[in-house]
ROVOFI-996048 format. One record per residue: x, y, z of N, C-alpha, C in turn; residue in three letters. Coordinates in steps of 0.001 Angstrom, whole numbers, padded with zeros to 6 digits, always signed. Layout:
BEGIN
XYZXYZXYZAla...
***
This chain:
BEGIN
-063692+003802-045018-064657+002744-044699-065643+003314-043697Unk-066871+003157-043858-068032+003772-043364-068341+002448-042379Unk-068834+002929-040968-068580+001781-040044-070795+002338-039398Unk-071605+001611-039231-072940+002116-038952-072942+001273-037450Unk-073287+001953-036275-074117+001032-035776-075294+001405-034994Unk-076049+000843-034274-077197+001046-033882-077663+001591-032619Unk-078533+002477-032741-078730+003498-031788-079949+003149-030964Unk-079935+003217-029694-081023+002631-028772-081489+004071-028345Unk-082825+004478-028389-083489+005372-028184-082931+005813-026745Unk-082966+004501-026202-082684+005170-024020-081282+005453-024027Unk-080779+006157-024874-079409+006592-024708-078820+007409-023628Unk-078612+007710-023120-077843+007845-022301-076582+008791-022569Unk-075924+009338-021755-074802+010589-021864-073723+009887-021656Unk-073458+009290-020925-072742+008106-020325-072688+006940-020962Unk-073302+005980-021690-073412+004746-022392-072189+004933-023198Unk-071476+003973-024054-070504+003728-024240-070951+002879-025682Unk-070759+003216-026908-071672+002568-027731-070551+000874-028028Unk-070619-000216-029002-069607-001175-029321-070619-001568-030454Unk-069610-002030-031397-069926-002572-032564-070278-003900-032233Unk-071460-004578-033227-071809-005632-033229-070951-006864-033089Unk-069567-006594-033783-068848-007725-034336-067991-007325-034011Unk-066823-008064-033302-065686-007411-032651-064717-008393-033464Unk-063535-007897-034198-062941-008720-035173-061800-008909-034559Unk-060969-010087-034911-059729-010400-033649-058775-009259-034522Unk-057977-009174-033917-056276-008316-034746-055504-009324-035527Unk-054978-008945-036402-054172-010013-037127-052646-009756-036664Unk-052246-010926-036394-051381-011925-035409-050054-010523-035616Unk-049637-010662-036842-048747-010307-037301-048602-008235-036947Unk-050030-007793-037398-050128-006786-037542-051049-005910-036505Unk-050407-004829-036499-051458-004207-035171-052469-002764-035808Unk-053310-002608-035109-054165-001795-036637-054842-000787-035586Unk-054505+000615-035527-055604+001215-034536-056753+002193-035396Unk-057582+001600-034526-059105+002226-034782-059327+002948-034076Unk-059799+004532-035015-060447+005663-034183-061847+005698-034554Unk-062997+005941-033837-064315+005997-034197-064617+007032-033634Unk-066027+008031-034021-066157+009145-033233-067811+009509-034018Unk-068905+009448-033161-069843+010228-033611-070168+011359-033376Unk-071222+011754-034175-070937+013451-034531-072673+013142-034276Unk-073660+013695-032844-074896+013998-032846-075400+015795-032663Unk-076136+016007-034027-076736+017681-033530-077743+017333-032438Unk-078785+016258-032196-079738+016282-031838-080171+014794-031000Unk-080130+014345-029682-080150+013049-028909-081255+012621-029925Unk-082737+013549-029911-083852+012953-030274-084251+012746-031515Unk-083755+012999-032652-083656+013553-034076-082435+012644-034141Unk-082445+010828-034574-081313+010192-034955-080622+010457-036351Unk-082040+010478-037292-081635+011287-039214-080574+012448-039108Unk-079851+012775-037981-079483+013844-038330-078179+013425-037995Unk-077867+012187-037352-076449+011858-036856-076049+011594-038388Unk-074179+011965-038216-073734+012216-039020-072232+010672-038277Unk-071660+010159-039266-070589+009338-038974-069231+009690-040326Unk-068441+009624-039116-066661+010049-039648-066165+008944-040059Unk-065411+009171-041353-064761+007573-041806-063796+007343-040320Unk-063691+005984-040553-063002+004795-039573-061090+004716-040107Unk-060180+005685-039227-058702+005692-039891-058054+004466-039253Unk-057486+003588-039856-057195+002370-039851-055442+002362-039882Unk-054682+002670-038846-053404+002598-039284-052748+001335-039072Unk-051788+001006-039833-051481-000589-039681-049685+000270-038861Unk-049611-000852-037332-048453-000904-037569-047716-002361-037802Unk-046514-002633-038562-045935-003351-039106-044463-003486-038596Unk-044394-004399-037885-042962-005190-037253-042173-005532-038231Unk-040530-004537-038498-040286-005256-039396-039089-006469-038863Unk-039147-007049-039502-037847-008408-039144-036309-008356-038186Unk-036141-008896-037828-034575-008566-037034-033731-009828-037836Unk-033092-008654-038031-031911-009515-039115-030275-009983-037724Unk-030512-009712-036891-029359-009634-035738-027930-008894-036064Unk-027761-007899-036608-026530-006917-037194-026003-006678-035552Unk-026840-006409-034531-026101-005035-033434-025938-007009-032728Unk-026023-008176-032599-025312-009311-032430-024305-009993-032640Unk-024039-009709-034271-022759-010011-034915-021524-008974-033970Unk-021893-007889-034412-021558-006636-033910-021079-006883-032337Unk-021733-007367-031716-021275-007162-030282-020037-008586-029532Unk-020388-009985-030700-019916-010426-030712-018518-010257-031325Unk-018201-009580-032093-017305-009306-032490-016234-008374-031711Unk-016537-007402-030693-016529-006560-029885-015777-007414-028887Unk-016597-008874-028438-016104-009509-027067-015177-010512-027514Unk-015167-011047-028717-013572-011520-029577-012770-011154-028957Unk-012782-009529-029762-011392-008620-029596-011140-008532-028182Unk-012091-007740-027780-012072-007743-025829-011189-009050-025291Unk-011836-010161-025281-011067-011282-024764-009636-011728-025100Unk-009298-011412-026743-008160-011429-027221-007294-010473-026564Unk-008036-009412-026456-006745-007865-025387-006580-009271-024357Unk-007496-009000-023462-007302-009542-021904-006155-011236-021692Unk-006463-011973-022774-005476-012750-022833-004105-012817-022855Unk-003800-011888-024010-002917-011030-024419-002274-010301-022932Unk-003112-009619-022510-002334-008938-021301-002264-010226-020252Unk-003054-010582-019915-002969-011539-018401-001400-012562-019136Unk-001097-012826-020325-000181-013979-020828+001264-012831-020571Unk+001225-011759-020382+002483-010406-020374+002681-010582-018807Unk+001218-010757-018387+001293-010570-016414+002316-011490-015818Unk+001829-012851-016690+002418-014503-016082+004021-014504-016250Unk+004074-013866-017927+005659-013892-017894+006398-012900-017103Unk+006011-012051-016584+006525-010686-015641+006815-011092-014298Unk+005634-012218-014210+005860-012859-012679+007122-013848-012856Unk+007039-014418-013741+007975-015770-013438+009572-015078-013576Unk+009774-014014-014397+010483-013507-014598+011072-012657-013243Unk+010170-012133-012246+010580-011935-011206+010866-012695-010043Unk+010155-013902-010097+010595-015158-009680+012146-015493-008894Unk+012481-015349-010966+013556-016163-011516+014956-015265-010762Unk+014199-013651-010372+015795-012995-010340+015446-013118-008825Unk+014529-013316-008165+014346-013226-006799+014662-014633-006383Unk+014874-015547-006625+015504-016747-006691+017280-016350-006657Unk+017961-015921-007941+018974-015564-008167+019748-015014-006854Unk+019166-013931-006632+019681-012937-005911+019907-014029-004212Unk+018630-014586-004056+018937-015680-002600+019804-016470-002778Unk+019769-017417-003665+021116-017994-004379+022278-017109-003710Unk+022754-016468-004332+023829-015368-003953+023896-015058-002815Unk+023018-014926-001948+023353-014150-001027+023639-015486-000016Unk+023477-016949-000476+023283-018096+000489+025204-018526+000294Unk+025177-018594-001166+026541-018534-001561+027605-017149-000826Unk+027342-015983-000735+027867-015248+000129+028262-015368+001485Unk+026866-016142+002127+027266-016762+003845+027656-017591+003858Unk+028022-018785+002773+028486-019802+003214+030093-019548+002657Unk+030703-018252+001982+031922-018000+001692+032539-017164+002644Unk+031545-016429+003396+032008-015871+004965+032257-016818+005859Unk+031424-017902+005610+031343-019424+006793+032796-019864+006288Unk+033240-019760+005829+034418-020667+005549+035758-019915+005638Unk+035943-018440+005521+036761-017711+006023+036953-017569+007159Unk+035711-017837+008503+036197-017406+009559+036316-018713+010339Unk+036664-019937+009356+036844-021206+010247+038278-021248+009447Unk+038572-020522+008772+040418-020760+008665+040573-019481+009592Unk+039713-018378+010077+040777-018160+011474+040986-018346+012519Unk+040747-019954+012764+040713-020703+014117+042520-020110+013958Unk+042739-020239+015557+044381-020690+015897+045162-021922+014835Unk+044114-022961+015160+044567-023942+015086+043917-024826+014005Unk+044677-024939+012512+043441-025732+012035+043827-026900+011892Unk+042887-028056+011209+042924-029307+011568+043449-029978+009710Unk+043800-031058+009792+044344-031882+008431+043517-031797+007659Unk+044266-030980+006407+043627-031264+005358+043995-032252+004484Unk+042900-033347+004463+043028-035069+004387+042163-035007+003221Unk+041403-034250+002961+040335-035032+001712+038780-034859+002626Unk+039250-034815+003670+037699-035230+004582+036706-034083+005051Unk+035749-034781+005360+034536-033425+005447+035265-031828+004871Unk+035473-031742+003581+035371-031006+002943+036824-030209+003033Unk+037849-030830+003375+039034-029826+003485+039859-030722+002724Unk+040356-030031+001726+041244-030970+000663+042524-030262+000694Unk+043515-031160+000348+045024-030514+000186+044951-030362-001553Unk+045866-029853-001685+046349-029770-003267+047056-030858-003798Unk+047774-031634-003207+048601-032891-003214+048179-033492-003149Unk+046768-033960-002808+046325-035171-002196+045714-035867-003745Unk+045950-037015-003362+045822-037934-004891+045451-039300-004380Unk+044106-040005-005135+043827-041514-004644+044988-042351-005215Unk+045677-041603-006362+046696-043301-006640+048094-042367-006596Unk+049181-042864-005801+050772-041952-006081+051212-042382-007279Unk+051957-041014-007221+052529-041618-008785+053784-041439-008001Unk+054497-042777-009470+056177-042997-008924+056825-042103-008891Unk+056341-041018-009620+057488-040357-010225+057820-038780-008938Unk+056874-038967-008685+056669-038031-007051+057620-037932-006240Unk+058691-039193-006012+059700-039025-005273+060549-038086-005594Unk+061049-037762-007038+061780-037033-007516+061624-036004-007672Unk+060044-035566-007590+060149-033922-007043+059982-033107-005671Unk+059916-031984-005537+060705-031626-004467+059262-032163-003028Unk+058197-032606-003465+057047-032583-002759+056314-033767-002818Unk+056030-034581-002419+055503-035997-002762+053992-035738-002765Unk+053335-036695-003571+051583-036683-003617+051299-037497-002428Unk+050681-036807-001987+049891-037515-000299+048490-038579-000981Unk+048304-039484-000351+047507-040542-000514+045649-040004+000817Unk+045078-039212-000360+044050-038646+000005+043204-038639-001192Unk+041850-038548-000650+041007-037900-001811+041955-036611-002426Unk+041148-036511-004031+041559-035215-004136+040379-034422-004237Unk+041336-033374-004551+039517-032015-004741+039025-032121-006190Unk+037836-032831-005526+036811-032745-006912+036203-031259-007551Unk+035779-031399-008890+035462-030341-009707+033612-030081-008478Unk+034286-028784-008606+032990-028469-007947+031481-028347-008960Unk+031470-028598-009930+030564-028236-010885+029983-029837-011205Unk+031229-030590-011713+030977-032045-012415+030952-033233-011312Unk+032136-033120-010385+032221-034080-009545+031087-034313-008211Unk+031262-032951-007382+030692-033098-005921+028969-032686-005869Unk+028897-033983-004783+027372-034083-004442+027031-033034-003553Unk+028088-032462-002897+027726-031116-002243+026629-031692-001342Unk+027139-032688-000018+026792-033188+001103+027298-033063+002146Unk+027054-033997+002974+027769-033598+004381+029009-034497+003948Unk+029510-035664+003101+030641-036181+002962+031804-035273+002315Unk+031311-034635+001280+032748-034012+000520+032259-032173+000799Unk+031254-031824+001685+031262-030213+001941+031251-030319+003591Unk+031006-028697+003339+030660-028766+005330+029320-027775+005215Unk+029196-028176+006286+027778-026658+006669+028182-025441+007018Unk+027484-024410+007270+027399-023063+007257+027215-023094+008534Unk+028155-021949+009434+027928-021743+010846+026549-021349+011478Unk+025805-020433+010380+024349-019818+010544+023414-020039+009281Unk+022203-020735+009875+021232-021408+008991+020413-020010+008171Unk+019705-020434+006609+019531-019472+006073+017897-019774+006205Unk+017038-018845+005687+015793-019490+005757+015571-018933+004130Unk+014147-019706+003576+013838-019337+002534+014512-019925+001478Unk+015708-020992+001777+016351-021948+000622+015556-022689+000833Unk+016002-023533-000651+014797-024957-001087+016733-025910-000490Unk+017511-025242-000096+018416-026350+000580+019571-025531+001452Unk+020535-025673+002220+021228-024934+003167+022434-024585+002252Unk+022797-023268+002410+024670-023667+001544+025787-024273+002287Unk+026621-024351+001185+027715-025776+001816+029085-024715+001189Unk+030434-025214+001737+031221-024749+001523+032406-026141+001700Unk+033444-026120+000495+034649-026482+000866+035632-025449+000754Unk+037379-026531+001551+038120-025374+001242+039559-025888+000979Unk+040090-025511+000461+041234-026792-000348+042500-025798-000123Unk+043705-026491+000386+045135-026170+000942+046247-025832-000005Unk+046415-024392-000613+047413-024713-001889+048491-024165-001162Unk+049940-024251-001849+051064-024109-001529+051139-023104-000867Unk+052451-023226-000253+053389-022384+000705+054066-021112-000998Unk+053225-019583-000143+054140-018586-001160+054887-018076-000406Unk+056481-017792-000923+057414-017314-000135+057416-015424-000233Unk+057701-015057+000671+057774-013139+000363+058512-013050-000191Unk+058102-011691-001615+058614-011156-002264+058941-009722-001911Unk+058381-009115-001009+058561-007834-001226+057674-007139-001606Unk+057891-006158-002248+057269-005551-003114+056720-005388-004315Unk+057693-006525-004452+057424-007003-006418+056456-007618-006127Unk+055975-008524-005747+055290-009615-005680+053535-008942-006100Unk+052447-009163-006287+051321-009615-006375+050917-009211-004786Unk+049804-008805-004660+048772-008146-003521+049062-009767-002581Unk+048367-010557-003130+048411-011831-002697+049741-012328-001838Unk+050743-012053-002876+051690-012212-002192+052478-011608-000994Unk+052134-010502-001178+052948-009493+000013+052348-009527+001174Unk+053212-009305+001839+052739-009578+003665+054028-009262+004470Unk+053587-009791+005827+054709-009514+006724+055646-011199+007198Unk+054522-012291+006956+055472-013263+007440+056600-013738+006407Unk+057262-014583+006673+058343-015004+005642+057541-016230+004402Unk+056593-016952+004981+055651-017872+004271+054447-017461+004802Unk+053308-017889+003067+052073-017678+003417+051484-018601+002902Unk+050546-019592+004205+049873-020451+003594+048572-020066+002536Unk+048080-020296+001664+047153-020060+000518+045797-020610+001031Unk+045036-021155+000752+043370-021267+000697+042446-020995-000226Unk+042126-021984-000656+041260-021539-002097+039622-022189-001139Unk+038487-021075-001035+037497-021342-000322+036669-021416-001696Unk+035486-022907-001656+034513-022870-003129+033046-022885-002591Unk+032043-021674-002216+031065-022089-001720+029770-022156-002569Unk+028911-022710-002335+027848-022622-003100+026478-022457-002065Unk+025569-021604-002858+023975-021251-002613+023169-021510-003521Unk+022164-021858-003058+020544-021928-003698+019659-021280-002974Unk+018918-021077-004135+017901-020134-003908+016654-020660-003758Unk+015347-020037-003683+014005-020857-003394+014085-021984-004126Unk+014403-022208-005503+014303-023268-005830+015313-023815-005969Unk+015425-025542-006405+016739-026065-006525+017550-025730-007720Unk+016875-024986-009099+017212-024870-010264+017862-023580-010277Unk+018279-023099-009253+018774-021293-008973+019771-021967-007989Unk+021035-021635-008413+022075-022134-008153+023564-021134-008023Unk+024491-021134-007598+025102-020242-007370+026555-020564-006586Unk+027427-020152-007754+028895-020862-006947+029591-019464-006789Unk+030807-019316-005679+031250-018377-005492+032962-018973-005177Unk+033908-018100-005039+035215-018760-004854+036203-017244-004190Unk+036645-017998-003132+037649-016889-003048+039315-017112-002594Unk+039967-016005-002435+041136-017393-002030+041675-016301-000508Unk+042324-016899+000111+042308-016571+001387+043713-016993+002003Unk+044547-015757+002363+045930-015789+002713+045550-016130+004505Unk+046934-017125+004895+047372-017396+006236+048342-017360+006571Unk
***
């Protein structure tokens, strides 16, 4: 395309020539124009010579959104990992929780089964009636008749409740612990219940049994601990020669 325009005699070295008609760009498309005249002679215009006009179009093409799908798809998965792991974190915690709970449990149940061994080595201990937590083995709320006829009669006491089903594990049917624990969701408690007179055997006899006196009173100690929470629980039992 041959582009002409018009030459003013007072030209100038410096002047800057512009086409008559300046056409807008189309919206869509961008188009660059190179122009360039070619003069042998300022004064001699017949002799100017003009270069075709190169017209390049550039052309936007469409965005279809591929590297969007794409990235969305990317932060799916991403979020699915991270869920995935943080849901492994939660159970790891509770799970350590659960044994760090356990273990206080135990160790509350441990002091309160030491608490109760070193209050049977008073000198002197006191009736075991049923009451604040010291039970006999005999002791029974209703006698039976038939009791006379053996060699030991049932004493008219509470008896020792099942430590699991029966006791509220209070200050009425337990006792407290000589030294307070910290870090329970409650204090441990201990009872301790009076079983028969074993006579010496000697040597034959069972660990339990052997000793130096001629009778040994028995002791069955039942303590229990909790741990941070109330649902961590913990019974312990031991039995304890006098």
């Amino acid at each position: 395309m041959d582009t002409s325009f018009p030459i003013d005699s007072s030209y100038k070295e410096n002047h800057f020539f512009r086409p008559e008609h300046i056409v807008s760009p189309i919206r869509r498309n961008l188009f660059t124009v190179k122009v360039r005249l070619i003069y042998d002679d300022l004064n001699d215009v017949s002799q100017s010579t003009h270069e075709s006009v190169a017209i390049t179009p550039h052309i936007h093409t469409r965005q279809r959104g591929a590297v969007l799908i794409t990235g969305l798809i990317f932060l799916v998965v991403l979020t699915l990992l991270g869920t995935t792991a943080l849901q492994g974190t939660v159970l790891e915690e509770k799970m350590a929780g659960n044994l760090r709970d356990e273990t206080l449990a135990f160790q509350a149940a441990e002091a309160a089964l030491r608490s109760g061994e070193r209050f049977l080595e008073q000198v002197t201990l006191p009736e075991f009636n049923g009451v604040d937590g010291l039970y006999h083995y005999m002791c029974s709320s209703i006698v039976d008749p038939s009791a006379e006829e053996e060699e030991e009669e049932s004493l008219t006491c509470p008896s020792t409740p099942d430590p699991v089903a029966e006791m509220d594990w209070n200050t009425v049917d337990s006792r407290d612990v000589d030294v307070a624990m910290e870090g329970v969701a409650s204090q441990p408690r201990y009872f301790i219940e009076q079983l028969g007179n074993i006579s010496l055997q000697g040597n034959s006899g069972s660990a339990q049994q052997s000793g130096t006196a001629l009778d040994a009173t028995m002791f069955r100690v039942v303590a229990r601990g909790v741990g941070g929470t109330e649902t961590a629980t913990v019974l312990l039992q031991s039995t304890y020669r006098r």
